[in-house]
N, C-alpha and C positions, 0 to 999 in steps of 0.2 A: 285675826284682822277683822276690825269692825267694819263693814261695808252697809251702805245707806242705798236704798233703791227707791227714786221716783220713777214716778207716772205723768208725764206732761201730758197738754190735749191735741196732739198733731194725730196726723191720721193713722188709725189703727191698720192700712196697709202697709205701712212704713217701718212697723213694729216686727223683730225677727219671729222668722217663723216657727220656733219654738218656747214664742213669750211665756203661753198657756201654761207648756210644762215648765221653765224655768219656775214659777210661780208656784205650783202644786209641788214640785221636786224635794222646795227646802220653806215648808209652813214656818219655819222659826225664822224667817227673811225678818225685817225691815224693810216695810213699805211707807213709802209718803207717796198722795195725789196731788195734786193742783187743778184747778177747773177740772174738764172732760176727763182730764187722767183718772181723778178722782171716783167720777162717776164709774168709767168703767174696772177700775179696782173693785168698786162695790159689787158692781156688775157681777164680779167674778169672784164674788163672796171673801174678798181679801180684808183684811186690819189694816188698819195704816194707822199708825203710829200719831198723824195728823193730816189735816187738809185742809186746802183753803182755795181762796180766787175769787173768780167774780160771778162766776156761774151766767153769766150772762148769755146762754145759748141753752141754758141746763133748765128741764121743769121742775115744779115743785116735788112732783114725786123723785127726781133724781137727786133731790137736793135734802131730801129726808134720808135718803136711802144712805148718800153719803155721809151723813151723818150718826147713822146708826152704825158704820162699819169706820169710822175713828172714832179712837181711842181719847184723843185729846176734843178740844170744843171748836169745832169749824171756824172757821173765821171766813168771813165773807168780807171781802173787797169792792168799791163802787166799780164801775168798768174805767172811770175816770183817773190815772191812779198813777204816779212815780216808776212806780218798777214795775216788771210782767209777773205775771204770774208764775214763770219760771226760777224769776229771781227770788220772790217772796219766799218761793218753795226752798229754793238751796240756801239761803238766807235760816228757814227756822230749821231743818236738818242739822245745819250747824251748831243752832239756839239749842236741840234738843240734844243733840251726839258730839258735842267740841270733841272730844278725844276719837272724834272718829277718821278711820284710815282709808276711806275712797268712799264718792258718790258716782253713782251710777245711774244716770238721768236715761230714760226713754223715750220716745213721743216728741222730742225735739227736733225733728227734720218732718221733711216733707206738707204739701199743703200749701199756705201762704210763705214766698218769701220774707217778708218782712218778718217775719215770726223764726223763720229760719237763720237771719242773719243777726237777728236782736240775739239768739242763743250763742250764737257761735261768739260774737262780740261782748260778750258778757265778762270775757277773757281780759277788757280793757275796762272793763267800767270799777273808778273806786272805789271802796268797799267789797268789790265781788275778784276783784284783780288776783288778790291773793287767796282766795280758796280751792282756784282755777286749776290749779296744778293736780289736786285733787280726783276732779272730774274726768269720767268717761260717760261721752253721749252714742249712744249704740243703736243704729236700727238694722234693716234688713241686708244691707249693703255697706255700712258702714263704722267704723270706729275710731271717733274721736279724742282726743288727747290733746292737753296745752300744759307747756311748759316756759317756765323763766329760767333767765341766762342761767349755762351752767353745759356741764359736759354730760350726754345721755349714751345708753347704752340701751336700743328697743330692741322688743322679742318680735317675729313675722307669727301674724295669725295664721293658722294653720289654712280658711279658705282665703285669705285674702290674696290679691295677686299685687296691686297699686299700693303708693306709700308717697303722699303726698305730704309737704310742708307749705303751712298759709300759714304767711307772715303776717301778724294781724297788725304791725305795727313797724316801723323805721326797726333793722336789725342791724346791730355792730358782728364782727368778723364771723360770719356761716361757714362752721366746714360742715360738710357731708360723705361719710367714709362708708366702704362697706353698701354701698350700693350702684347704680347702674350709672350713675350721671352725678358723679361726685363732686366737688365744691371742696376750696379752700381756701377760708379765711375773705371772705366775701362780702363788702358792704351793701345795705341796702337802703338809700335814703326814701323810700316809701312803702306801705302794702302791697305783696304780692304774692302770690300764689304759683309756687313751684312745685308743678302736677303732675304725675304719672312718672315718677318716678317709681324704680323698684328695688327687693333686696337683692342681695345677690349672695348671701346663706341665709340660715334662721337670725341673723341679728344685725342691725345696722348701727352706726353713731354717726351721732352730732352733736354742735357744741355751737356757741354763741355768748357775746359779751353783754348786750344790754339787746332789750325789746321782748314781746312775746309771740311766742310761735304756738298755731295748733297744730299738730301731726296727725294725715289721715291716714288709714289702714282702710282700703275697701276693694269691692269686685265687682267686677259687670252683673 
């Protein structure tokens, strides 16, 4: 399985607490940065495969550095700019890896909401809609996941205890099996977030006819 690993620039408390060694564990990863992500991949002596963004927080020394530790030719972004930085990023992961079989975005939670919610909703935006299924956003507390209509079967993270669906969009018939607070066949004419939910063995299902849903896995 080809797996793709960014670095986005949210706060590096946010990041689980065994980023460091994930990183050292498997040198043959694939890494991409974006902004701040970037910088501190370099930081930690990491390749990345490419980087980009607007650096507009980052100094010149950080911004050399970044570019000494990709492989590809930085690109810099004005801060004024269509997409985030996040998007740019899963955007050329793709450009670079089409045949690749999961992105693994970090650094995307915590910090500025608006930055928070621009990620999560990225799940809706044209162009990005359909790569979405692909993605997991993972920080210290959490794991994200978004899928299009269709029948699922999910595995329970081993710490996680909560198993949340946020409906990023109007959803046709919701079941929910195989957990705490099951559903069936449920419409919903708006966004909404159906939280604290849990499983009730190692694996839950769900299923839906049109809309997209993100599924969260997380713990106090």
């Amino acid at each position: 399985m080809k797996q793709i690993n960014i670095l986005v620039g949210g706060p590096k408390e946010n990041l689980p607490q065994d980023f460091i060694t994930r990183i050292q564990a498997n040198p043959k990863a694939i890494w991409l940065g974006a902004d701040y992500g970037a910088v501190r991949l370099a930081q930690l002596g990491c390749q990345m495969a490419a980087a980009l963004g607007d650096f507009d927080s980052s100094t010149a020394e950080e911004v050399a550095l970044v570019s000494r530790f990709s492989q590809t030719k930085l690109q810099r972004f004005k801060p004024e700019k269509d997409y985030t930085d996040t998007e740019l990023i899963l955007k050329r992961a793709y450009e670079l890896y089409p045949d690749l079989d999961e992105v693994v975005i970090y650094g995307a939670t915590g910090g500025r909401l608006d930055h928070l919610l621009a990620n999560i909703f990225m799940a809706t935006r044209p162009g990005l809609a359909d790569l979405m299924p692909k993605v997991r956003l993972i920080d210290c507390q959490n794991t994200v996941t978004f899928y299009q209509p269709g029948s699922y079967t999910i595995t329970k993270e081993a710490d996680k205890k909560y198993l949340g669906f946020f409906l990023l969009t109007p959803v046709k018939a919701l079941t929910l099996g195989k957990v705490k607070y099951p559903l069936q066949v449920v419409d919903f004419a708006y966004p909404v977030s159906l939280a604290s939910n849990e499983f009730l063995d190692q694996t839950a299902h769900f299923a839906f006819e049109s809309g997209m849903i993100a599924v969260i896995q997380s713990k106090d």
